[in-house]
KEDRENDREN-543963 format. One line per field, with one value per residue (C-alpha): residue number from 1; residue in three letters; y negated, x, z negated. Coordinates in Angstrom, 1 decimal. Each point is the difference from the previous one (the first is absolute). Layout:
! residues N
pos <- c(NUM, ...)
code <- c(ALA, ...)
py <- c(Y, ...)
px <- c(X, ...)
pz <- c(Z, ...)
***
This chain:
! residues 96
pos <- c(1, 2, 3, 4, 5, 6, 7, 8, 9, 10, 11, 12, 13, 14, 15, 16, 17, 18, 19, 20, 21, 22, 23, 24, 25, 26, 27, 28, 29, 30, 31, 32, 33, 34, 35, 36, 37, 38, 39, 40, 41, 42, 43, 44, 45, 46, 47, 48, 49, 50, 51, 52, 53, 54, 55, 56, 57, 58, 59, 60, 61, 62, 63, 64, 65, 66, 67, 68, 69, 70, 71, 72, 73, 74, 75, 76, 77, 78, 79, 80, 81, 82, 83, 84, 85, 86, 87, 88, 89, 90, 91, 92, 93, 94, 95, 96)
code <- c(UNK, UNK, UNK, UNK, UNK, UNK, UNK, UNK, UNK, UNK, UNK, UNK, UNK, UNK, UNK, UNK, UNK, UNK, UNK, UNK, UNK, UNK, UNK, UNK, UNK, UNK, UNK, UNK, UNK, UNK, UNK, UNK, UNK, UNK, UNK, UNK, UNK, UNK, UNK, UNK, UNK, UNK, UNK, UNK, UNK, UNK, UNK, UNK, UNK, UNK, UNK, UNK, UNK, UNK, UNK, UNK, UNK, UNK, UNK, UNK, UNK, UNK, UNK, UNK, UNK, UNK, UNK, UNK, UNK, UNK, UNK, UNK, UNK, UNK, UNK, UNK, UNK, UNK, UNK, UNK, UNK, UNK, UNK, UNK, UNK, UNK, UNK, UNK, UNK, UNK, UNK, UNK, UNK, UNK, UNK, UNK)
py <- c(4.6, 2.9, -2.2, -0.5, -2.5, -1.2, -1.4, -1.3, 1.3, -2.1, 0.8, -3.5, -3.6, -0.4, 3.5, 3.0, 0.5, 3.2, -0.3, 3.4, 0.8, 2.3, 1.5, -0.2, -2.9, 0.5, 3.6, -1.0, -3.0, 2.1, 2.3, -2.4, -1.6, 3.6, 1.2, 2.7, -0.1, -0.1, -2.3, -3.8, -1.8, 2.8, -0.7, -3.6, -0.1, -1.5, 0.2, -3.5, -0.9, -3.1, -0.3, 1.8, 0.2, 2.4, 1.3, 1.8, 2.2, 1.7, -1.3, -3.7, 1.0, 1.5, -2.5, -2.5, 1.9, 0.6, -3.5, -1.4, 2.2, -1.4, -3.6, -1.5, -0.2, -3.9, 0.6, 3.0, -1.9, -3.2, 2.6, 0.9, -3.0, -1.8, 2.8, 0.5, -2.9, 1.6, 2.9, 2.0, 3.3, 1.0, 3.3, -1.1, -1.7, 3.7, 1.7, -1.6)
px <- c(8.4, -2.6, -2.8, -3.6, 0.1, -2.3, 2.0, -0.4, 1.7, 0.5, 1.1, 1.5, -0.5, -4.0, -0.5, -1.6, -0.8, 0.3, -1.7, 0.9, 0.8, 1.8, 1.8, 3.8, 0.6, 3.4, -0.9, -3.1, 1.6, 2.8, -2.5, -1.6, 3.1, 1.6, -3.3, -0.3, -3.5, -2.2, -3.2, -0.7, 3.6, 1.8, -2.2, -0.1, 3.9, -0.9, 2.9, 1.1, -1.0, -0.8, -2.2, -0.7, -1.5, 1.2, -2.7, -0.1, -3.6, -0.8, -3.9, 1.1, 2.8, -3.2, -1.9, 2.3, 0.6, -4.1, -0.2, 2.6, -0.9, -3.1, 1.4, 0.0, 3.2, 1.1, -0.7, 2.5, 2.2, 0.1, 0.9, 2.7, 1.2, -0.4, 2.6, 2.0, -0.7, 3.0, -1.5, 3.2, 0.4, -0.2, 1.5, 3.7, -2.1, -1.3, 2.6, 2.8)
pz <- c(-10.6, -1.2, -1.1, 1.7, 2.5, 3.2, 2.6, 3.6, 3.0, 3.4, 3.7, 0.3, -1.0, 0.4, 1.6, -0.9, -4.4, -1.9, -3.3, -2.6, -3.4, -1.9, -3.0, 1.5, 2.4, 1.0, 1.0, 1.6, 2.0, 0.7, 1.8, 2.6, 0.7, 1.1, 1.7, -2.2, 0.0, 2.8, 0.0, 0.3, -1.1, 2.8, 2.9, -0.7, -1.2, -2.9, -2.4, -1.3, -3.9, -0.4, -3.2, -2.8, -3.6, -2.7, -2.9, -3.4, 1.1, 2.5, 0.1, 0.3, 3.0, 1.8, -0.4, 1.4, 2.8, 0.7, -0.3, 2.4, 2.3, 0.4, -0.1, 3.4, 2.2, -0.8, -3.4, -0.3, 1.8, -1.9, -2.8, 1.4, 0.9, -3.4, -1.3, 3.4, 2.4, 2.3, 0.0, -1.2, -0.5, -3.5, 0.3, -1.4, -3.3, -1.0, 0.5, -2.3)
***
């Protein structure tokens, strides 16, 4: 999967929210869940995929990503849960 795409990270079900985006998910998910980079979603252990949205430019991924970063916490996770209500890890989806 090497398209743009904003996606949402979580510790656990209702714990602590990662919001990024970038140009390679699977390589970029790949990379909190082995620690590879230090920062926020390694000190917080923060490795679990459990929403995310896929776009054709690069300005509207950024955009998306400024804005639900400043959404507040129920909101981002009533996202989430209208996609994902179990809160599953959406690692296995990305990578087939």
């Amino acid at each position: 999967m090497e398209n743009l795409a904003v996606y949402i990270l979580a510790s656990k079900k209702n714990g602590t929210l990662y919001i990024g985006s970038t140009r390679n998910l699977v390589k970029r998910i790949h990379e909190h869940r082995s620690e590879f980079l230090e920062g926020f979603s390694k000190k917080y252990g923060v490795k679990k995929l459990v929403y995310f949205e896929q776009y054709d430019l690069l300005t509207d991924a950024g955009a998306r990503e400024k804005q639900l970063k400043k959404w507040l916490r129920e909101w981002k996770i009533a996202l989430i849960e209208k996609e994902n209500p179990n809160w599953d890890d959406l690692w296995d989806l990305i990578i087939r």
